[in-house]
C-alpha positions as CSV (number, residue, x, y, z in Angstrom):
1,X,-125.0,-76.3,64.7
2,X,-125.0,-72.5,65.8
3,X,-129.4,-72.5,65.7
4,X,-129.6,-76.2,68.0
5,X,-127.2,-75.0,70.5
6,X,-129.0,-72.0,70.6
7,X,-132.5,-73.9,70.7
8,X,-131.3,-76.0,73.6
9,X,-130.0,-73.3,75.8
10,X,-133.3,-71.6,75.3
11,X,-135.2,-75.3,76.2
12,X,-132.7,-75.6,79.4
13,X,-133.7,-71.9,80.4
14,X,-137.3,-72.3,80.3
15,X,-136.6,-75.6,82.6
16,X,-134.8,-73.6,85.1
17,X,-137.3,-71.0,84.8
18,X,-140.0,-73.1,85.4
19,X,-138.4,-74.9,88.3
20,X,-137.7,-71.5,89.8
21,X,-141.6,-70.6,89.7
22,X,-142.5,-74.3,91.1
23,X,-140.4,-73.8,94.0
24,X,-141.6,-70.5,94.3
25,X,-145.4,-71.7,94.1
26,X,-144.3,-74.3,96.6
27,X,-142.8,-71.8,99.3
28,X,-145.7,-69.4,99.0
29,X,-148.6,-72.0,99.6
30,X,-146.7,-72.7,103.1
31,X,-146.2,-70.0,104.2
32,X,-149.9,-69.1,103.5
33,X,-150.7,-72.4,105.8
34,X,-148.6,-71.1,108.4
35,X,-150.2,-67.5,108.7
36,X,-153.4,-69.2,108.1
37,X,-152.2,-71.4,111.3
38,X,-151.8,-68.5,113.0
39,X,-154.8,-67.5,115.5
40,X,-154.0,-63.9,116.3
41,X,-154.1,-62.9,112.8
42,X,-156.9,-61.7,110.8
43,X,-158.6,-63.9,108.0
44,X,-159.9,-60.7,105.9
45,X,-158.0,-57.6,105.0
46,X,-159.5,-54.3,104.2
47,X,-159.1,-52.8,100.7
48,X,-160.5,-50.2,98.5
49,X,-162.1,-50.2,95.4
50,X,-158.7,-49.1,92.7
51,X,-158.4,-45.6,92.4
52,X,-161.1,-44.4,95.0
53,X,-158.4,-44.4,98.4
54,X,-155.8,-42.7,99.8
55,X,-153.2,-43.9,100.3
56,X,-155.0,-47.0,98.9
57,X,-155.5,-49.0,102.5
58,X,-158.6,-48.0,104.6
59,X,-156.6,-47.0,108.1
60,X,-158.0,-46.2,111.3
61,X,-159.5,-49.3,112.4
62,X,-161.6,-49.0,115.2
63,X,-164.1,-50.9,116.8
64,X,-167.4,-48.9,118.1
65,X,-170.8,-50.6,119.7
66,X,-169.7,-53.9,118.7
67,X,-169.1,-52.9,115.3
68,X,-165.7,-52.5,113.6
69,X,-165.4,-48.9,111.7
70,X,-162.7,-48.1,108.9
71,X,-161.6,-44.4,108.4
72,X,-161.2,-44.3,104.4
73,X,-159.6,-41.4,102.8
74,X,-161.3,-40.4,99.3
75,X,-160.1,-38.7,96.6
76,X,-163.0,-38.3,94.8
């Protein structure tokens, strides 16, 4: 009796747990629509390559001649 209690908590948790995720999948696709929504914020974001940037984000924005520049700290 001990092992099928313990087999259907463990099927109950894995419900839950998956619920939790669902709604989480759920809450995260609209808030993407609503930044996407937005018109004052950028569609791209700058990154660097993994382990080539300090501190990891190109900073320093700027644009220059109709051109947008990126100041990009490298540690190698």
């Amino acid at each position: 009796m001990a092992q099928n209690e313990r087999e259907q908590n463990e099927r109950e948790q894995n419900d839950l747990d998956q619920n939790d995720l669902d709604q989480s999948i759920r809450a995260v696709k609209r808030f993407r629509t609503l930044l996407l929504g937005d018109r004052r914020r950028p569609g791209y974001h700058f990154a660097m390559p993994e382990g080539y940037g300090l501190p990891g984000d190109p900073n320093g924005a700027f644009l220059r001649e109709r051109q947008i520049s990126s100041h990009v700290p490298l540690s190698k």
